[in-house]
C-alpha positions in Angstrom: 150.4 132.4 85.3 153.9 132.8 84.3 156.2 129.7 84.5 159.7 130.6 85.1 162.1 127.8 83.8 166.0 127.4 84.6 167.7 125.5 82.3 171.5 124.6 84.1 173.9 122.6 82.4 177.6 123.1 82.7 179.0 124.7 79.1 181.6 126.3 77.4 182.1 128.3 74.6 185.0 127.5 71.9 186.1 130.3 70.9 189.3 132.2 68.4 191.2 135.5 67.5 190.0 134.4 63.7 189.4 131.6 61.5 192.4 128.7 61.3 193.0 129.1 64.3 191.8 125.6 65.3 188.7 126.0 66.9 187.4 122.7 65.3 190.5 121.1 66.4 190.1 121.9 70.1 186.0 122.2 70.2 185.8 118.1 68.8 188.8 117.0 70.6 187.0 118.4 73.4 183.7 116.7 72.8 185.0 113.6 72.1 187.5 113.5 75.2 184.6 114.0 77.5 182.8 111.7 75.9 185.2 109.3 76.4 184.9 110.0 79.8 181.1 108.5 79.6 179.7 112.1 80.0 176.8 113.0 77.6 178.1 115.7 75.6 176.3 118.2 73.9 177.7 119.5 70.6 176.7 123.1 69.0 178.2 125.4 66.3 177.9 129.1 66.6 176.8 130.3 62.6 175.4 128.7 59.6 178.1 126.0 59.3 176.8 122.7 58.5 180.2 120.3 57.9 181.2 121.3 61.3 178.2 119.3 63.2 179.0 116.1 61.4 182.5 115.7 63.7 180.8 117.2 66.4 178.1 114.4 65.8 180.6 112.1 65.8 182.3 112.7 68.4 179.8 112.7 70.9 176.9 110.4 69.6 174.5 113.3 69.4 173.4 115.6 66.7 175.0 118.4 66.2 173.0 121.8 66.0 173.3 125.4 65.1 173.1 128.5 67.1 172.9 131.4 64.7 171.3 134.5 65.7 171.1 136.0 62.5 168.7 133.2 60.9 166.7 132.5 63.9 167.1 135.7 65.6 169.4 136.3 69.1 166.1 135.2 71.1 166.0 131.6 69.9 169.8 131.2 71.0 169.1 130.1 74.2 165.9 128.0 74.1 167.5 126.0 70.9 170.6 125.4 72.5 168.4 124.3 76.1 166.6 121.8 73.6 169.9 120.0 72.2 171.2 120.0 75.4 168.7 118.8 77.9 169.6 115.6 79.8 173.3 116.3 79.4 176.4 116.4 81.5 178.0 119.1 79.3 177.6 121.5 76.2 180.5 122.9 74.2 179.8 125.5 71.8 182.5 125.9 68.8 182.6 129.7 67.5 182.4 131.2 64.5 185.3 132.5 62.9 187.0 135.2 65.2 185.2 135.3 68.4 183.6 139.5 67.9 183.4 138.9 63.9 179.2 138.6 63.2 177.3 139.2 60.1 178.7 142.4 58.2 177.7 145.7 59.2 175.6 144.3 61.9 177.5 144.8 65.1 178.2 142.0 67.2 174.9 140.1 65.6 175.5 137.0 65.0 179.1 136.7 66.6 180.8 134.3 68.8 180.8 136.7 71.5 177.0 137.2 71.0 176.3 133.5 71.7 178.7 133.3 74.3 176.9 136.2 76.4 173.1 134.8 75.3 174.4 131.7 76.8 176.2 133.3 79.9 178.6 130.9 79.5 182.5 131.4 79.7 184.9 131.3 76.5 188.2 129.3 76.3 189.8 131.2 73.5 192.2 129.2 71.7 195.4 131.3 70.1 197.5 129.8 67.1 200.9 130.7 68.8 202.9 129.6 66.0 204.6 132.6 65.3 204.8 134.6 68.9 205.7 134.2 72.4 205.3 137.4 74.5 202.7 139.2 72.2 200.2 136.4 73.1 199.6 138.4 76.1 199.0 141.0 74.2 196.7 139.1 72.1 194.6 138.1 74.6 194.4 141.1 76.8 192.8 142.6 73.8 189.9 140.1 73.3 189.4 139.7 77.3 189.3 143.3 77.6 187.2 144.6 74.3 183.7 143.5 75.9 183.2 143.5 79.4 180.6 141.5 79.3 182.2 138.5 77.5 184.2 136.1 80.0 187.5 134.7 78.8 188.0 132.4 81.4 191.3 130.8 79.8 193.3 130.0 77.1 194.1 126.6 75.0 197.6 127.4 73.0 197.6 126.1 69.5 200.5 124.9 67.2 203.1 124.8 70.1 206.9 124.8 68.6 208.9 123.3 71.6 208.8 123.1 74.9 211.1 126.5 74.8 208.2 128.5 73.0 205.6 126.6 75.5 207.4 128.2 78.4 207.7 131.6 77.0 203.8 131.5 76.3 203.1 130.6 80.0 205.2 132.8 81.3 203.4 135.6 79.4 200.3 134.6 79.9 200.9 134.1 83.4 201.5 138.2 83.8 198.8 138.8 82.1 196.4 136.8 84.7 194.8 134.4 81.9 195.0 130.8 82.9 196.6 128.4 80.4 193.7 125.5 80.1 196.0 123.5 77.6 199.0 123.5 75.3 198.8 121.4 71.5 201.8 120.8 69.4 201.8 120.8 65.8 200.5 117.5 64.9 199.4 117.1 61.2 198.4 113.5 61.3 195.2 114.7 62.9 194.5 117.0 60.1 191.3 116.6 58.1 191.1 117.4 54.3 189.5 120.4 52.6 188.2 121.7 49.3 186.4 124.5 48.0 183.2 125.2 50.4 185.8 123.8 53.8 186.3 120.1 55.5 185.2 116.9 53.5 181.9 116.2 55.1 181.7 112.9 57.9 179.8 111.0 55.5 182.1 111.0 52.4 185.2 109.4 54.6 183.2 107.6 57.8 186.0 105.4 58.9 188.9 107.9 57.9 186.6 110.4 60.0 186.0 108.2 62.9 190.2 107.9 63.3 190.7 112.0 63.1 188.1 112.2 65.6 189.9 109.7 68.1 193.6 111.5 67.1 191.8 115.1 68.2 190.7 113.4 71.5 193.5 111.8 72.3 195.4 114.6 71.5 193.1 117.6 73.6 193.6 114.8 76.5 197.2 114.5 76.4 197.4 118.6 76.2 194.3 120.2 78.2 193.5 120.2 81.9 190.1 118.5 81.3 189.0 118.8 84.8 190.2 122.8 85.0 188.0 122.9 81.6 185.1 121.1 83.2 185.4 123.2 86.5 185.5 126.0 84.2 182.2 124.8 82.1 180.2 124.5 85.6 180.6 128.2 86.7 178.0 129.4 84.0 175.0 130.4 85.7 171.7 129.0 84.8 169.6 129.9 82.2 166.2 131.5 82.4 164.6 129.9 79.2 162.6 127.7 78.1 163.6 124.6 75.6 162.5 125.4 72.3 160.1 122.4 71.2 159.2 121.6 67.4 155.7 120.3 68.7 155.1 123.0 70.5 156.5 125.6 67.8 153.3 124.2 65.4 150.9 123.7 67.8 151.4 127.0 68.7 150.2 128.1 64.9 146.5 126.3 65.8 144.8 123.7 64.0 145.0 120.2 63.6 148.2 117.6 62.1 147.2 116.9 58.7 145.7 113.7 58.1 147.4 110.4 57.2 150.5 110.8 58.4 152.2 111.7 54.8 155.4 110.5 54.2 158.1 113.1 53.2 161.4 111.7 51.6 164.5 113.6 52.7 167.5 113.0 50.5 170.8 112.0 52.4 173.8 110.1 51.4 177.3 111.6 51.0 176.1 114.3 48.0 173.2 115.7 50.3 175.1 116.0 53.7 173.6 119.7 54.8 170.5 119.6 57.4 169.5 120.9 60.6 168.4 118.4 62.8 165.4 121.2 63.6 164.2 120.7 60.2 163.6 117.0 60.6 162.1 117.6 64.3 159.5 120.1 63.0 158.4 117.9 60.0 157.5 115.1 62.3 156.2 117.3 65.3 154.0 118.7 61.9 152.8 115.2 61.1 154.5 113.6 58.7 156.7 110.6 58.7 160.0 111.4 57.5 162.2 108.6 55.4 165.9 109.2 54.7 167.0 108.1 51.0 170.5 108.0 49.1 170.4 109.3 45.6 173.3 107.6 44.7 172.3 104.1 45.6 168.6 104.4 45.6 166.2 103.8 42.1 163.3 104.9 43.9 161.7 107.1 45.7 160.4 105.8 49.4 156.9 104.2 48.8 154.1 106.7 49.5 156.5 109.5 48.9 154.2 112.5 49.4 156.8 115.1 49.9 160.1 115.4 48.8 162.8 117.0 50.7 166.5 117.1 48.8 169.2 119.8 50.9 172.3 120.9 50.6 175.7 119.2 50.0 178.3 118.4 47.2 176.5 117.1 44.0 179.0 118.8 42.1 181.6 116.6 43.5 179.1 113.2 42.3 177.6 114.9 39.5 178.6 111.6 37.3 177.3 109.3 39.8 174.0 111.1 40.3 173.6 111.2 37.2 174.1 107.6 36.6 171.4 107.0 38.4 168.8 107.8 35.6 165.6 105.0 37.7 165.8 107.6 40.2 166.1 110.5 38.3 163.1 110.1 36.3 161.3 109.4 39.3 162.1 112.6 40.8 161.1 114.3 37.0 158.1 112.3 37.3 156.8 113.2 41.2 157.4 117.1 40.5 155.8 116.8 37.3 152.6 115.4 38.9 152.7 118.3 41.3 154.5 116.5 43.9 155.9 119.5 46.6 159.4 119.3 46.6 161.3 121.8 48.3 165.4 121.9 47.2 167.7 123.9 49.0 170.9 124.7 46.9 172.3 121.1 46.2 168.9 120.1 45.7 168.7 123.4 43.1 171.2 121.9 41.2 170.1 118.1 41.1 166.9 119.3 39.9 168.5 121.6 37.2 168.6 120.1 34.0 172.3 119.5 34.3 175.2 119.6 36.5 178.6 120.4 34.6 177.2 119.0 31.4 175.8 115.7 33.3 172.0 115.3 33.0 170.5 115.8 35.8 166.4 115.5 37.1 165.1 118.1 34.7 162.5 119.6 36.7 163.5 123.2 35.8 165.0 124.6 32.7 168.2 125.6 34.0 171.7 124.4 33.8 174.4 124.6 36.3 178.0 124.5 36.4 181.0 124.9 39.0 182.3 128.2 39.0 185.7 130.1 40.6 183.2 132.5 42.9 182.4 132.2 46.1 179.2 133.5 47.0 179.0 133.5 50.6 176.9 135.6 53.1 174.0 136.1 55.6 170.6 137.0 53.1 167.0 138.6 54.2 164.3 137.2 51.7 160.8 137.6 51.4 158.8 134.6 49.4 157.8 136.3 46.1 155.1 133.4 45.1 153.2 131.2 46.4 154.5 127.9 46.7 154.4 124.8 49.0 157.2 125.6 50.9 156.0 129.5 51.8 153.7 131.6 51.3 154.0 135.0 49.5 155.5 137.7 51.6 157.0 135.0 54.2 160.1 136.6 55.3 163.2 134.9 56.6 166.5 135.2 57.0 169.4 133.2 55.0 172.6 132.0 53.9 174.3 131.6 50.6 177.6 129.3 50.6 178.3 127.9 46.8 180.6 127.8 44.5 178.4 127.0 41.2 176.1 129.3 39.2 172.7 128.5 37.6 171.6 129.8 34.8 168.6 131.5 34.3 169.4 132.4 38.0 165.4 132.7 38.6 162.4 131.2 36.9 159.2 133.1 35.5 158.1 132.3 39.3 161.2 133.2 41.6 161.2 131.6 45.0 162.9 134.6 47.1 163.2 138.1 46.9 166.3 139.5 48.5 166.1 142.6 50.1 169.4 142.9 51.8 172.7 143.2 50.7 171.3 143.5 47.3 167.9 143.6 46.0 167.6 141.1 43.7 165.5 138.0 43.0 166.1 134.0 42.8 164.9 130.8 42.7 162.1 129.0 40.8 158.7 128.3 42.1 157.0 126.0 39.9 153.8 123.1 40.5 154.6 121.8 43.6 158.9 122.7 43.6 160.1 125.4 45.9 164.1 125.7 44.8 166.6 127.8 45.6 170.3 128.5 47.0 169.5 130.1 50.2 169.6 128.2 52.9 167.2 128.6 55.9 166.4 127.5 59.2 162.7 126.4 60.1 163.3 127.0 63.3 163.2 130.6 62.4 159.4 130.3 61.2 157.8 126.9 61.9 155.0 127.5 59.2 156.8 126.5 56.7 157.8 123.1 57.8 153.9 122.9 58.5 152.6 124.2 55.6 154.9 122.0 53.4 153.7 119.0 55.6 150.0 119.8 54.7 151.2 120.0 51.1 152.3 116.3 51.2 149.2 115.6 53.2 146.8 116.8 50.5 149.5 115.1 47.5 149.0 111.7 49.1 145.0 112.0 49.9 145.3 112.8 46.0 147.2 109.8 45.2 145.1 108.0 46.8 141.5 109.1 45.7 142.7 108.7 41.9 143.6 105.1 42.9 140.4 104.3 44.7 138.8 105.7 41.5 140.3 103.6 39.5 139.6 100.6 40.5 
């Protein structure tokens, strides 16, 4: 018997002609205005972005998660975003740079426009008008018009001059039939600061955060029609899906939790700032209990570590105060040494490296890294070349690259991935128990690994255990 679900919660899709535009502007002012209106807001990010979600987090009080079709494939869209978004009174969706640009040479996969029809929900485009008036109608003609299937159901105006150039826009707009949901003046006090890989994570300025995030809301509220936006939000249609689950994407793989509950240390703290909330969700739902730790205020790992988790972020920009911390480091050294599993995902790559920029760092693989004036950025498809704790060999998933540092050897004797597209070409080092490597990945996308890397704790601690039952 065939259950048929409808998932119905009002929603709206943030979208831009291209990046800069001020789609994170508009998509957290948004959040956090309604939220201020005591509505339970649900915030998502179109794409790989991971800074993004931390305002969005903030701003509503809920975790902000990812809806990218390339890493978890266009059929998880919906059921992902009905899981973040159950129980709420709205979800807004911020886009991905221009609202048709995707992953290259891919078509529309992976676009804002893609999400936006997965969803079936309507897009507010929002149009930095600093330097037109009647060409905006233009403008947006062309993006309502390029996909049929896409539904532009308004327009928020961006980097307003004067109330001149605001009237100009309007009356442009209003011959070309595209309501005008809101109007924002240039306001830099409201701007938040960037470096190389985008925005200064949440967790590296909190309180100076928490005030740009109450300046955006105030300042969508003073300049959008909230309730048009809401009234907007409520015509998408439900959704015929249902909510993706982390217990029931492992249960679904057969076979029992492993035993005993293992504890899995996942590094946090304002150097290791990149996660999906998924990731954390499919540990647990896998067994284990999952313990947050700082490694730049912590000297130890969390007692019973069986599993070591250490993501993405900025360790370049703490390389001095990570490595500083020599107690912990050595205990890191020390737990992959033992055959600990420890699976690092770029910033994790380079804390274990054996230095950062000339600064010791853990050690655990013979490699040194250093900050570097190339971007590499883009989508990746990998296949696991060995064995490790993380995956098995021939796992394929889909990834993302985003750095701005280089490791050298770039691969060990045991590489972790295989790329296959772009560029053939292989990475990473698989060694003992440690699964490192750049790419980025979303468990989501194949819950095994999240489960197999839980077993691998499992079995560490039952290990750790024995050999202290022996010797006493």
């Amino acid at each position: 018997m065939v259950t048929s679900y409808r998932f119905d919660v009002p929603r709206l899709v943030v979208a831009a002609p291209s990046s800069g535009s001020g789609k994170t502007t508009v998509a957290t002012g948004l959040m956090a205005a309604f939220a201020e209106r005591g509505l339970a807001v649900s915030p998502h990010k179109a794409g790989p972005d991971y800074i993004d979600p931390g305002y969005h987090a903030l701003a509503t009080g809920r975790p902000g998660r990812n809806l990218d079709a390339f890493m978890c494939g266009p059929e998880l869209v919906a059921p992902l975003f009905a899981h973040g978004a159950a129980g709420c009174d709205l979800a807004v969706v911020e886009g991905v740079m221009g609202l048709y640009d995707g992953a290259a040479g891919r078509g529309e996969l992976a676009s804002t426009a893609q999400v936006a029809k997965l969803l079936r929900a309507p897009v507010v485009l929002v149009v930095d008008a600093s330097s037109q008036s009647r060409s905006v109608a233009a403008l947006v003609h062309g993006f309502a018009s390029f996909d049929p299937q896409v539904r532009l159901g308004g327009v928020i105006l961006n980097k307003v001059g004067s109330d001149r150039h605001e009237v100009m826009l309007r009356e442009a707009l209003e011959e070309a039939g595209m309501p005008v949901l809101g109007v924002l003046r240039r306001a830099p006090q409201v701007a938040t600061p960037s470096r190389h890989l985008g925005l200064v994570p949440v967790a590296e300025r909190q309180s100076d955060a928490l005030a740009a995030v109450a300046a955006l809301a105030e300042q969508v509220r003073a300049g959008c029609d909230l309730d048009a936006l809401m009234a907007l939000a409520r015509t998408a249609p439900p959704l015929s899906c249902e909510p993706w689950s982390p217990t029931t994407a492992q249960t679904g793989g057969g076979g029992a939790a492993p035993a005993g509950r293992p504890v899995i240390a996942v590094a946090g703290g304002p150097a290791f700032t990149f996660s999906y909330a998924e990731h954390t969700e499919l540990l647990t739902a896998a067994g284990a209990e999952v313990v947050t730790f700082d490694p730049l205020r912590d000297e130890a790992l969390p007692e019973g570590t069986g599993g070591l988790v250490i993501g993405g972020g900025f360790p370049e920009v703490y390389a001095p105060e990570l490595s500083a911390n020599g107690a912990l480091r050595a205990a890191v050294s020390a737990f992959a040494a033992a055959g600990g599993p420890v699976a690092a995902e770029c910033a994790g790559l380079l804390y274990l490296a054996r230095s950062l920029d000339g600064k010791p760092m853990c050690g655990v693989l013979d490699a040194d890294a250093r900050m570097s004036e190339r971007l590499t950025l883009g989508y990746r498809e990998a296949v696991a070349v060995s064995d490790s704790s993380l995956a098995a060999a021939g796992t394929r998933l889909r990834g993302h690259e985003f750095h701005r540092t280089v490791i050298e050897p770039g691969a060990g004797s045991a590489p972790a991935w295989g790329f296959t597209h772009p560029e053939r070409r292989v990475e990473g080092f698989v060694q003992d128990g440690v699964h490192a490597s750049y790419l980025h990945t979303h468990w989501a996308a194949e819950p095994s690994v999240a489960r197999r890397f839980a077993e691998a704790a499992a079995a560490r601690t039952a290990a750790v255990r024995e050999a202290a039952a022996a010797r006493r």
